[in-house]
N, C-alpha and C positions, 0 to 999 in steps of 0.2 A: 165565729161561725157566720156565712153568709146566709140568705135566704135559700135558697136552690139544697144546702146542706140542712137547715133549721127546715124545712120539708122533707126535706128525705130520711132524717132521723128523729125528726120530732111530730111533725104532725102528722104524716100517711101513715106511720105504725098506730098513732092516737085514735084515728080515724078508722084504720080497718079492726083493729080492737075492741071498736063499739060496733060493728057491722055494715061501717059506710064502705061501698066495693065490694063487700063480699055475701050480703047477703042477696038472694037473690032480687031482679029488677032495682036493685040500687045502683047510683052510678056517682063518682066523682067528677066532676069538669074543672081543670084548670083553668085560668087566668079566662073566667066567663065574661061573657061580654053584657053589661047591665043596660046600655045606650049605643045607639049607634054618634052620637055627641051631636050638642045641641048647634041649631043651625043659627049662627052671629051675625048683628049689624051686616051689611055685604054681601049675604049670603056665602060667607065664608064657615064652614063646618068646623066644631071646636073637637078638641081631643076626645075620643070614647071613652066611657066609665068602662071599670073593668074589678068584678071583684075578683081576688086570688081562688076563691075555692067558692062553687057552687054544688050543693048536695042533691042529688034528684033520687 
């Protein structure tokens, strides 16, 4: 099972089961952005932190 499948059958059924999406003013955010990444030696910008799932 890849990620994209282990989500779509494992965790958003998890999630809307406890009331994450569905009740109301709740929201899922995929693949959130935690940083815009931090700014290196050069002023070269590193990769963005990202987590998979933010709950709001």
């Amino acid at each position: 099972m890849n990620e994209s499948e282990t989500r779509a059958e494992l965790i958003d059924p998890a999630l809307a089961a406890v009331g994450w999406g569905v009740v109301e003013d709740s929201r899922i955010r995929r693949e959130f952005q935690i940083t815009a990444g931090r700014i290196q030696p050069g002023g070269q910008q590193a990769k963005q932190l990202k987590a998979n799932y933010g709950l709001v």
